[in-house]
C-alpha positions in Angstrom: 139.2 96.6 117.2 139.5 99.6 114.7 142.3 99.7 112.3 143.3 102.0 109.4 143.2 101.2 105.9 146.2 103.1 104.3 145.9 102.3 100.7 142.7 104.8 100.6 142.1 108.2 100.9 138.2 109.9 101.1 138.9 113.6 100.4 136.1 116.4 99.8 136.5 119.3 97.2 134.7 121.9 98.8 134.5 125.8 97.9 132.4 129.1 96.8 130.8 129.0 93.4 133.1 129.8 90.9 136.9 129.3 92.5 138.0 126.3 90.1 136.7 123.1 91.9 136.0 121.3 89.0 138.5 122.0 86.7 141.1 121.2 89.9 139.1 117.5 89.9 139.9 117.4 85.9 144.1 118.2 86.1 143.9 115.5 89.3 142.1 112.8 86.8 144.2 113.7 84.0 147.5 113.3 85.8 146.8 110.4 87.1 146.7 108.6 84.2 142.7 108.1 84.1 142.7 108.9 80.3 144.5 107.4 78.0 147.1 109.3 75.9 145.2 110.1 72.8 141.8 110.4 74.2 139.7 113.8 73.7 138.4 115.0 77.3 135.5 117.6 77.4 136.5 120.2 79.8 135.0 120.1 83.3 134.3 116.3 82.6 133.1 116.3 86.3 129.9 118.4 85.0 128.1 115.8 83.3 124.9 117.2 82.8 124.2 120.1 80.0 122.7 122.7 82.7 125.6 122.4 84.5 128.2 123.0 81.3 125.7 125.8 80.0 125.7 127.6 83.3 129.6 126.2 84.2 128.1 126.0 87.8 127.9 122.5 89.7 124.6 121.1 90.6 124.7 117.7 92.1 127.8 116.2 93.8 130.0 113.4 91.4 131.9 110.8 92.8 135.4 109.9 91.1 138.8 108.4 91.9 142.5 108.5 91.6 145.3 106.3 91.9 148.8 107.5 93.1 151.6 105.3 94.1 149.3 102.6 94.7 147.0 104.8 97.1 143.4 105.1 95.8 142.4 108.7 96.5 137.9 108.9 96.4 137.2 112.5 95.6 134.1 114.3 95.7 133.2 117.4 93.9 130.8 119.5 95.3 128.6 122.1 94.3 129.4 126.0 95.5 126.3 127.7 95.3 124.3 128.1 98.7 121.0 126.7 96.7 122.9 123.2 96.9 124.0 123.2 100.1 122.4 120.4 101.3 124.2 118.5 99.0 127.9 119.7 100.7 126.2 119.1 103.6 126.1 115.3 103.4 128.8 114.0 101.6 131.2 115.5 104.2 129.7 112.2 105.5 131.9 109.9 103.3 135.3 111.9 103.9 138.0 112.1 106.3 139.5 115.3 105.2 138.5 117.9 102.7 140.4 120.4 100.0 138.9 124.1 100.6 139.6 125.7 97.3 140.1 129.7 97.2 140.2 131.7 94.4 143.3 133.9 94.8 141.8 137.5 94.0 138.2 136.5 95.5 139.5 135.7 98.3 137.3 133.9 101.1 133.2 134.3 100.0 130.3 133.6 101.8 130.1 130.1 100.6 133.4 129.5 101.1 132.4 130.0 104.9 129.4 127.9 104.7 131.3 124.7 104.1 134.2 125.4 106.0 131.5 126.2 109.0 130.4 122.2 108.5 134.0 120.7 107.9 134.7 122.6 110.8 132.4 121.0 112.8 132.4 117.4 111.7 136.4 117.9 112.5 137.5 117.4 109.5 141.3 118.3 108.6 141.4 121.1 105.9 143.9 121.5 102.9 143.8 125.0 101.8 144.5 125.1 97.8 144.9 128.6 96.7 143.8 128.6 93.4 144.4 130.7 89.9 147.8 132.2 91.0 148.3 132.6 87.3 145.8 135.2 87.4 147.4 139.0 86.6 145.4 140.0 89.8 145.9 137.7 92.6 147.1 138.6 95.5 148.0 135.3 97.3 149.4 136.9 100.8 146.2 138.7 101.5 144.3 135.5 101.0 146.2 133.4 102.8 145.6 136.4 105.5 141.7 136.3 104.9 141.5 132.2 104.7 143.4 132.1 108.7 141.0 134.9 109.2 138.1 132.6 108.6 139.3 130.0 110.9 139.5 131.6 114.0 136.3 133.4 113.2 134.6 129.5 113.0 136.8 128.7 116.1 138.8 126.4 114.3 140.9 124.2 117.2 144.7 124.6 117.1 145.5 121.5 114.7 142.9 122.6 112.0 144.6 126.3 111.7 147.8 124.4 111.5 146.7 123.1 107.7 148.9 123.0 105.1 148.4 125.7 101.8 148.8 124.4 98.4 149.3 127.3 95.7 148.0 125.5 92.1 146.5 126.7 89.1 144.3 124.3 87.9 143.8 125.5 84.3 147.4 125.3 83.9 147.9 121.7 86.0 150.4 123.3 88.1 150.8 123.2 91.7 153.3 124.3 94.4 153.6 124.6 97.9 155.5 127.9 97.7 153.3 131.0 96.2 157.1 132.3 94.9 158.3 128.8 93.3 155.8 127.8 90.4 155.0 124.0 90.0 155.3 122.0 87.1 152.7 119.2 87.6 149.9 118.2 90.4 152.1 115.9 92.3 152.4 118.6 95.7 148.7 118.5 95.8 148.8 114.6 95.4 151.5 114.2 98.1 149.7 116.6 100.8 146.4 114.8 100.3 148.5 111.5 101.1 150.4 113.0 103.8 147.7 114.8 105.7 144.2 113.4 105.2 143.6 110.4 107.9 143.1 107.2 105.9 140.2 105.8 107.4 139.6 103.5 109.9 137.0 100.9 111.1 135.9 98.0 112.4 136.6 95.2 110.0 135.5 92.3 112.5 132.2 94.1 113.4 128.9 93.9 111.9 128.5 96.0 108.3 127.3 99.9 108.3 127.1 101.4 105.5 126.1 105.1 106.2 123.9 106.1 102.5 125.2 110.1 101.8 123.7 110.5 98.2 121.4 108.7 96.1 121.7 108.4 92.3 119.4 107.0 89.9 119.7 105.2 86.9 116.7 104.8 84.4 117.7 100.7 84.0 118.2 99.6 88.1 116.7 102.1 89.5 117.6 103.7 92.9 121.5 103.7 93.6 122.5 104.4 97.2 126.2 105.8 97.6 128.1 105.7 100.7 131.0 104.8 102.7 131.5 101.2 104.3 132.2 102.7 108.1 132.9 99.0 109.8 132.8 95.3 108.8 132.7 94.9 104.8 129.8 94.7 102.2 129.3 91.4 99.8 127.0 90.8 97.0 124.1 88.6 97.8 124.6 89.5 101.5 121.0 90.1 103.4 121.1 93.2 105.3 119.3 96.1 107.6 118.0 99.1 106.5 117.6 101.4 109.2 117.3 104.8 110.1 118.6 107.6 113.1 115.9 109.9 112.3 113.3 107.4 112.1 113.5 104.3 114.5 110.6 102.1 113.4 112.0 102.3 110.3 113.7 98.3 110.0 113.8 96.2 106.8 115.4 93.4 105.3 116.7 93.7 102.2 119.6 91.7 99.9 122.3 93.7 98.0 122.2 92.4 94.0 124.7 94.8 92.5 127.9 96.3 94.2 130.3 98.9 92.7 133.5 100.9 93.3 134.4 104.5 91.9 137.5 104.0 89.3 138.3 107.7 87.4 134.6 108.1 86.2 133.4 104.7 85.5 131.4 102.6 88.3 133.6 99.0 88.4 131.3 96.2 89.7 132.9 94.7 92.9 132.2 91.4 95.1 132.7 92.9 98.0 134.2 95.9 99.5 135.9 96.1 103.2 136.1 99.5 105.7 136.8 102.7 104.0 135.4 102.2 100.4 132.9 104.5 98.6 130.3 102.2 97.4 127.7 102.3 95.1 124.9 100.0 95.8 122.1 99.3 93.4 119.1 96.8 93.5 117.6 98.4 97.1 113.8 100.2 96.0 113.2 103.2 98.0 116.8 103.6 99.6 116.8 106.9 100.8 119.8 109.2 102.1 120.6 108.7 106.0 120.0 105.0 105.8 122.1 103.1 107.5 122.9 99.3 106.1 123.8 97.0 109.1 124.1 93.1 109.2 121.0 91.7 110.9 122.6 90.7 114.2 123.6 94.3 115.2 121.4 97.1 113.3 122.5 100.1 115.0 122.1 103.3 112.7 124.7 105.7 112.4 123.4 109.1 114.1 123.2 111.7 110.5 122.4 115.5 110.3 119.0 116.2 109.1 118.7 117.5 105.3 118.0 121.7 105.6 114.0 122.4 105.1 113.2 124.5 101.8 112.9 127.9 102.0 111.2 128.8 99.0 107.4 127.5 97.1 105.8 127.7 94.2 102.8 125.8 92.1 103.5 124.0 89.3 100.3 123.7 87.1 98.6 122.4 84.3 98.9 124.7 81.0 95.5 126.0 80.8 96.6 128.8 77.9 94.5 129.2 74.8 97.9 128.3 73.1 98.5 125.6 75.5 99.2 121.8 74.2 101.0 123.2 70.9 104.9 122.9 71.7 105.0 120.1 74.2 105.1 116.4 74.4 104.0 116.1 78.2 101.1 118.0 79.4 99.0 116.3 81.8 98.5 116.9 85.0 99.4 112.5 85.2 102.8 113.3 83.3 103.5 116.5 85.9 102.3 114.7 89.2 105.0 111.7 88.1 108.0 113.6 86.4 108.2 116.0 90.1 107.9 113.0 92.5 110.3 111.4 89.9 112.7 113.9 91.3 112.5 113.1 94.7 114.1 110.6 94.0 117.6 112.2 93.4 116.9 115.5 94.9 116.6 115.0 98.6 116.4 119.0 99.2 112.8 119.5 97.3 109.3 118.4 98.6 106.2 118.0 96.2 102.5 118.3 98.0 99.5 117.6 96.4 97.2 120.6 96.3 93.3 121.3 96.7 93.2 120.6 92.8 94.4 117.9 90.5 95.7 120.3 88.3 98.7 121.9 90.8 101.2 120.8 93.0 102.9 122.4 95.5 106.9 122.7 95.1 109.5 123.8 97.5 113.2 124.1 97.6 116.1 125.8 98.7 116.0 128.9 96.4 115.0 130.3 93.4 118.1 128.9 91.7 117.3 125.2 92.8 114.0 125.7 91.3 114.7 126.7 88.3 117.0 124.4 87.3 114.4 122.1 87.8 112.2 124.1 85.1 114.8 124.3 82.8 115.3 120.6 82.8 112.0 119.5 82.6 111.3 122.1 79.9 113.9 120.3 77.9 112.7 116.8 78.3 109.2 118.2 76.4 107.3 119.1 79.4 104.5 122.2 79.1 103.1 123.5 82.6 103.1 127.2 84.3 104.3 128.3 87.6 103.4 131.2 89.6 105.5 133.6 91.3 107.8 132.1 94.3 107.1 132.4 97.8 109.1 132.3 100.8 107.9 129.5 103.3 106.6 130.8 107.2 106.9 129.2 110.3 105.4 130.1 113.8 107.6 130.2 116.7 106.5 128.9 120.2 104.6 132.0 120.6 103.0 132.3 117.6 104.4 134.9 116.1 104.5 134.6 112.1 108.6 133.8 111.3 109.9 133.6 107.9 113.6 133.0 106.3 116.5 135.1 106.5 119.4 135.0 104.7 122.7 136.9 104.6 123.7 138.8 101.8 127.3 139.7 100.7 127.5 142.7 98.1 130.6 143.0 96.0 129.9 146.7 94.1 131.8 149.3 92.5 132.2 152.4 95.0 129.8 154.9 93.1 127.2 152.5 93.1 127.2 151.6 96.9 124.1 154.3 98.0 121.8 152.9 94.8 122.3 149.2 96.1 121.8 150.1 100.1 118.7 152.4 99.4 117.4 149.3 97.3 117.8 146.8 99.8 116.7 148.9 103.0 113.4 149.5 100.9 113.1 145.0 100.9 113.5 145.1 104.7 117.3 144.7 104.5 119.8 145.3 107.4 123.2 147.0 106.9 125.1 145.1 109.3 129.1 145.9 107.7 130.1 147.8 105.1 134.1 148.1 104.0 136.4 148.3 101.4 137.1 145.6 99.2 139.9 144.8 97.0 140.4 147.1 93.8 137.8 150.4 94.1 135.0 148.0 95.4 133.0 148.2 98.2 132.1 145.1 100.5 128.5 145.2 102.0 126.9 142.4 104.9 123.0 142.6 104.8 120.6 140.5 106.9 117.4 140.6 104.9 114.2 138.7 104.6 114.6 136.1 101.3 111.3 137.2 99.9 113.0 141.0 100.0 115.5 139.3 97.0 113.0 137.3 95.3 112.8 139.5 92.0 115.9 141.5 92.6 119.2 140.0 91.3 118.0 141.6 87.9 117.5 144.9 88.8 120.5 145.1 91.1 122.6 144.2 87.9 121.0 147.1 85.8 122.2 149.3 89.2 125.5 148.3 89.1 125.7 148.5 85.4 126.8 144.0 85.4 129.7 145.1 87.8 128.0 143.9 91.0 128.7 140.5 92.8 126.0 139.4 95.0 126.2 136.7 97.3 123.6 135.3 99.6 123.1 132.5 102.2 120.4 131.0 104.5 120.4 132.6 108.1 117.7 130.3 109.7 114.1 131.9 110.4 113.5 135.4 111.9 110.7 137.7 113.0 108.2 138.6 109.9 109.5 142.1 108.5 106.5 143.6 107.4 105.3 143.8 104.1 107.9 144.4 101.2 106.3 145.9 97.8 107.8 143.9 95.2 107.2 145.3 91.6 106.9 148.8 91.3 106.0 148.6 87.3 102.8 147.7 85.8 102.1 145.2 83.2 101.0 146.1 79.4 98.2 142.7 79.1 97.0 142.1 75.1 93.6 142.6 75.1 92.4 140.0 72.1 94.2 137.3 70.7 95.9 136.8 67.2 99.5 137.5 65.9 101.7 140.2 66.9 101.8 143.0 64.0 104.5 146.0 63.7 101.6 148.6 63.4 100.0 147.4 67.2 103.3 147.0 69.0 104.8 150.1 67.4 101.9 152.0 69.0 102.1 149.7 72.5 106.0 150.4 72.8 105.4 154.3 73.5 103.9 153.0 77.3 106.7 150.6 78.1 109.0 147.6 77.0 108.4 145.4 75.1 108.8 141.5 75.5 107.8 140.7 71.9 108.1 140.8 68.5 106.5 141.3 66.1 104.8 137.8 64.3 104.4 136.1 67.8 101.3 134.4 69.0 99.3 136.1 71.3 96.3 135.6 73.5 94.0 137.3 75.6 95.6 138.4 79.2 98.9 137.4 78.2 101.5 139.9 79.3 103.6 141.5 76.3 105.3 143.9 78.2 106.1 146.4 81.0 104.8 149.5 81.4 106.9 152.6 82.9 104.3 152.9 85.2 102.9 151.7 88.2 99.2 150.5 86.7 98.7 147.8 84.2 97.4 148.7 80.9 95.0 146.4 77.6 96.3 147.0 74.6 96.0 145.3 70.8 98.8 144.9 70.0 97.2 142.5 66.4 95.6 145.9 65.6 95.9 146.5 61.8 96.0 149.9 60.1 93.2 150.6 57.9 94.1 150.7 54.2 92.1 153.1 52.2 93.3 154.7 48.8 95.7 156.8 50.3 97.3 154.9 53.0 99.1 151.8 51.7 100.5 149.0 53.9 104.0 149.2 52.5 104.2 152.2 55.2 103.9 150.0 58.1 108.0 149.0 57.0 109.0 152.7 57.6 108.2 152.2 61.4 110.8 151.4 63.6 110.3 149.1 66.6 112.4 149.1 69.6 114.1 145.2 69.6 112.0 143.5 72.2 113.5 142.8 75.9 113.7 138.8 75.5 113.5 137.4 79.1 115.5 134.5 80.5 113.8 132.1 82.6 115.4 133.9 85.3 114.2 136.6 84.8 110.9 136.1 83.7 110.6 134.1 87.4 111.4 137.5 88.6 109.3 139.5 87.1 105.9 137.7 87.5 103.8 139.4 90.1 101.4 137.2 92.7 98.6 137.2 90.1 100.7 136.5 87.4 101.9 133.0 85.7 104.9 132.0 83.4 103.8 129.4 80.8 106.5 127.0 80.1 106.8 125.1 76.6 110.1 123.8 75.4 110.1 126.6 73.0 108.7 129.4 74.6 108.2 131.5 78.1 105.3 133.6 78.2 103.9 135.3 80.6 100.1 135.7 81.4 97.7 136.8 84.0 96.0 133.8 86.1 92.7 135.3 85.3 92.8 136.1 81.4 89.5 137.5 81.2 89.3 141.2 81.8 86.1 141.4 82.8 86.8 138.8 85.4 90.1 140.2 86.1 88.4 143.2 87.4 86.2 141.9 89.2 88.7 139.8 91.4 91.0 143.0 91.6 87.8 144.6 93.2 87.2 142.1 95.9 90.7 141.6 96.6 90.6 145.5 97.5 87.6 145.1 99.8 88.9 142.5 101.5 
């Protein structure tokens, strides 16, 4: 017999990268009393780890929870760019209702679409929150216009388009539900989420289920399994099922040791925990998301969407460098191998093969963001490795024909640079498929193009648009192979021995091209130093000393003046390396180097490559 539980509310926060979904969690914790009075709160509290406060983006999905007049609201933030989607994709698992958060000038995004698309589908009611209405620009009526837009477009039935609009601007802790009447605290949003999103309902006589929708991991117990309790209730000490929809051989026994419920942000250790809870459940080895825990008389798993395949490879290997060894603290191939298949663990989007070689392993993921924020956090825990250039991942279809990812691309740009950026992306294979006017002298443009067409772009497209562009893409499922795409159209300047940088060598190298270093850095043999204007790579020595003889002293070198180097990002040094190409990673340093460093051998390979 199913009954409601009405003293809890599962909601999802759910939006397009960038519209205010974790600073809306922060106001929601705040006001309801979560922190005491005098305590200090770090802003975007939700976005506990330092990547995500450096970049201000969201990377993995945070439970948390409220109390308000004695109803416990679970909230999950979620991340917004399409990189994490898989992430959204799940814990709309948990919820019974979600808040769609909309920037009030940006209007509806691509992303934005994305996970409406899935609450959509799962039939999930929607609470539109129009957010930063204190912002000079917005322009809340058009929104609103673009948001019901949206709906009808995703064929929204008639009882999701009649949702309810919330007008709040979350840096200010206001909301209101009239875009005319401005609110003083949170309590509209509070009320609607009480008013409108189903509490959740279940079994509590039947057999347990607890569907797992994330997993987190914690250095001390090990795998965590988070998920909601969907019918009967969940003790400590109780034996239970593990099973599987996607894999039905899979049936284990296992006993729960550690239970826990979501209070603000701490984890509260419970006995037991009846229909409708988030749980956390800790003491299960190799729990993985989609697992369903059932009591042993009934184990029937509870049907689960399976998690997007990566779109995107590249090798992770061993620092072979003539400077390799010096910065970090891990550098085995042992310490690699274990620190990526550590990350399975939490990151059910990425897969990590073994290769031909002990030295390499194959990574894959969703995009070249999700990869590398994986880079940038292992470069900070000490490790040293390179990676080569990313590659999009084909597929065959049933007739064999050669497929490979598409994606759709959303271009925000300033009218006068509209031709540069659709020249650009016709020559990577791209599709027009709309082109309008957006808000404020910007132009809106819909591409279909190949992902591999945009692997090494997002750089150059915001020298085009002189940093005024937006661009916006999202993973269109596989399509027919586009024909080959020419990625790179400058050369490389390679040093040609190895030594230390000196202002007499580079101040001779930076009439062919930019320059990537200073003077005083370490170089080596192959590595590159910088690009050239044109299309061939060119060895230079850049350690090259003047030759002092009576009349030429080495006080002159001072008078020559040297171009300030073009210090790459990790970014964009992933951007610019070409297929023959590696980035060295240290936790101090990026450089980039040619796989072969020897330029006799170098030649030689570039010879045979041509005659094959």
């Amino acid at each position: 017999m199913k009954t409601k539980r009405e003293d809890i509310r599962n909601v999802a926060i759910i939006a397009h990268v960038d519209h205010g979904k974790t600073t809306l969690v922060d106001e929601l914790l705040k006001q309801s009393g979560v922190f005491r009075d005098n305590q200090e709160v770090a802003e975007r509290v939700m976005d506990s780890n330092d990547l995500e406060r450096e970049r201000g983006i969201t990377i993995l999905s945070k439970n948390t929870a409220v109390t308000y007049k004695n109803t416990k609201i679970n909230i999950i933030d979620t991340p917004g760019h399409a990189d994490f989607g898989g992430e959204v994709e799940r814990v709309l698992k948990m919820v019974n209702g979600v808040i769609l958060v909309v920037d009030a000038f940006e209007g509806a995004m691509p992303q934005t679409r994305f996970v409406l698309q899935k609450a959509l589908e799962l039939k999930l009611p929607v609470i539109v929150c129009i957010n930063k209405i204190d912002r000079p620009e917005a322009r809340c009526a058009e929104v609103i216009d673009e948001v019901l837009e949206l709906f009808l477009d995703l064929d929204a039935d008639d009882e999701q388009l009649d949702c309810p609009f919330v007008y709040a601007s979350a840096k200010e802790g206001i909301a209101s539900l009239d875009p005319e009447v401005k609110g003083t605290d949170m309590s509209p949003l509070f009320e609607t989420i009480i008013d409108y999103i189903p509490a959740p309902e279940g079994d509590p006589e039947a057999g347990t289920q607890v569907l797992i929708s994330t997993i987190d991991y914690n250095e001390y117990v090990g795998r965590i399994g988070v998920g909601k309790v969907d019918n009967g209730k969940v003790a400590v000490n109780q034996e239970v099922m593990i099973v599987n929809h996607h894999e039905p051989d899979k049936q284990r026994k296992v006993k729960i040791s550690k239970l826990y419920e979501f209070d603000g942000l701490n984890k509260v250790e419970v006995k037991e925990a009846n229909i409708g809870s988030i749980v956390a459940i800790s003491g299960i080895q190799d729990i993985h998301i989609g697992d369903t825990l059932c009591s042993l008389e009934n184990p029937e798993p509870i049907p689960f969407q399976k998690i997007s395949e990566p779109t995107i490879s590249m090798n992770f290997i061993v620092n072979d460098s003539p400077l390799a060894g010096q910065e970090g603290k891990y550098v085995t191939s042992r310490h690699l191998r274990d620190r990526l298949f550590k990350e399975l663990n939490t990151d059910v989007s990425l897969r990590v093969e073994e290769t031909d070689t002990t030295e390499a392993f194959k990574v894959s993921g969703r995009g070249e963001l999700h990869l590398s924020v994986l880079i940038e956090n292992m470069r900070r825990e000490g490790y040293e490795f390179a990676v080569s250039k990313a590659e999009v991942i084909y597929h065959e279809d049933e007739r064999g024909k050669k497929t490979e990812p598409m994606e759709l691309c959303y271009v925000d740009v300033p009218d006068e640079f509209s031709g540069t950026v659709i020249e650009k992306l016709s020559q990577r294979k791209g599709e027009l498929k709309n082109m309008g006017a957006g808000a404020g002298g910007y132009t809106r443009l819909e591409f279909s193009i190949p992902s591999r067409g945009l692997i090494g772009y997002r750089g150059e497209f915001l020298t085009d648009t002189k940093g005024n562009g937006i661009i916006n893409t999202i993973f269109d499922g596989y399509g027919p192979y586009k024909g080959d795409i020419q990625y790179r159209k400058q050369g490389s300047l390679i040093a040609y021995e190895a030594g230390e940088a000196i202002t007499y060598g580079l101040y001779n190298a930076q009439e062919r091209g930019t320059l990537f270093i200073g003077p005083g850095e370490k170089v080596y043999s192959g590595m590159i130093v910088g690009q050239n204007g044109k299309t061939e790579d060119i060895e230079l020595n850049v350690c090259k000393k003047k030759q002092l003889t009576n009349t030429r002293s080495s006080s002159a070198d001072e008078a020559l003046r040297l171009t300030p180097p073009k210090v790459l990002s990790l970014e964009q040094a992933l951007e610019f390396i070409d297929t023959d190409e590696l980035l060295e990673v240290t936790p101090q340093s990026l450089r980039i180097r040619k796989k072969i460093l020897d330029p006799m051998l170098r030649k030689r390979a570039a010879i045979k490559a041509a005659q094959a």
